[in-house]
N, C-alpha and C positions, 0 to 999 in steps of 0.2 A: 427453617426451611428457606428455598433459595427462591420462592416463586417470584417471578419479574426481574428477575436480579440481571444483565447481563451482561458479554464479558467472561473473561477469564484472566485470573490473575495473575498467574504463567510464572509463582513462587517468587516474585518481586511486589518491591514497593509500588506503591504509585507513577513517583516520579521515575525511576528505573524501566516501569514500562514505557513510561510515554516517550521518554529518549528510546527504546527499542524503537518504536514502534515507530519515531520520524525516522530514524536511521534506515529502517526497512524500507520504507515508502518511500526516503532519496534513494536508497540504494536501488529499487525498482523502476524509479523514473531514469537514473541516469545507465542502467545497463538495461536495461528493457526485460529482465528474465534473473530471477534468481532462485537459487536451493536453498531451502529452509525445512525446519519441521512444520508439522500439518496442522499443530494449532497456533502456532507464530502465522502461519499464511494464508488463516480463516479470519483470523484476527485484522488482519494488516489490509485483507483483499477489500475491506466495506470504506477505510480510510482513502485506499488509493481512487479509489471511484469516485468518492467524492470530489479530490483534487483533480481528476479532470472534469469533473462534471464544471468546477470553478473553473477551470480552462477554458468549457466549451462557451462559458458565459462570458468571459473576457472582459468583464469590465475592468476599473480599478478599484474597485470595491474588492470583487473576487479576487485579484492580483494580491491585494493587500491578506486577504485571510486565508491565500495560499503561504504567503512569505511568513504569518504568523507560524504555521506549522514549519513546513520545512525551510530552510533558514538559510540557503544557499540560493542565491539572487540567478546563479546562470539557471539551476536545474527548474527556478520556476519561469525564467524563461524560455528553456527547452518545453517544459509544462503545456506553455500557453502557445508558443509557435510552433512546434512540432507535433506533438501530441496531439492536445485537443481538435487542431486542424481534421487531423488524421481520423477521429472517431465524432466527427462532427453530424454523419447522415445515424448514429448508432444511438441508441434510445437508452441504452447502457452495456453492463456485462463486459467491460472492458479487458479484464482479468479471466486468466485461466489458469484451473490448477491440476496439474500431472502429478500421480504420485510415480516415487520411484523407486524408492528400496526403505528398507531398515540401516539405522547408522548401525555400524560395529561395535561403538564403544558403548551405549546403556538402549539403544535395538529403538532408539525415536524413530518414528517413520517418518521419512525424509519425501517433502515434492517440492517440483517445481513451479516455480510462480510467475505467468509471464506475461505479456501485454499481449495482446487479441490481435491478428494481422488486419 
């Protein structure tokens, strides 16, 4: 039985999701919005919150345990100057998800994932 278990393991190893999953989360901070399937950006939407939440705190603590994850020096600098500014009065919820169609090729329900204006 699965109780407490959580997470989804989305037919990958371990390490196979957690490279998806900073991949998604750069990919979200540096184009502000992207199309994914719907359990890839349930998945991905509690990691992105977190790194701005480390934004909103700015220390170099938080700088440091953002750069652990995602591993591109400018995108945690957009992170921390642009973003977190940005949802600095916002208590959280930073993320929104639109669904929007079924893909064509195996019918995955496809939404978009995008940063909160």
């Amino acid at each position: 039985m699965r109780h407490a278990v959580d997470g989804r393991k989305l037919s990958r190893t371990t390490e196979q999701r957690w490279a998806l999953y900073r991949n998604l989360v750069s990919d979200l901070i540096r184009y502000e919005k992207i199309v994914t399937t719907e359990e890839k950006a349930k998945e991905v939407r509690g990691l992105v919150e977190k790194m701005i939440t480390l934004g909103k705190e700015g220390s170099l603590a938080s700088r440091r345990r953002a750069l652990a994850f995602i591993t591109d020096k400018k995108l945690v600098g957009k992170l921390f100057g642009e973003l977190a500014p940005r949802f600095k009065e916002r208590p959280g919820g930073y993320t929104r998800i639109i669904k929007l169609r079924r893909r064509v090729g195996d019918g995955a329900p496809l939404v978009q994932l995008e940063m909160v204006e």
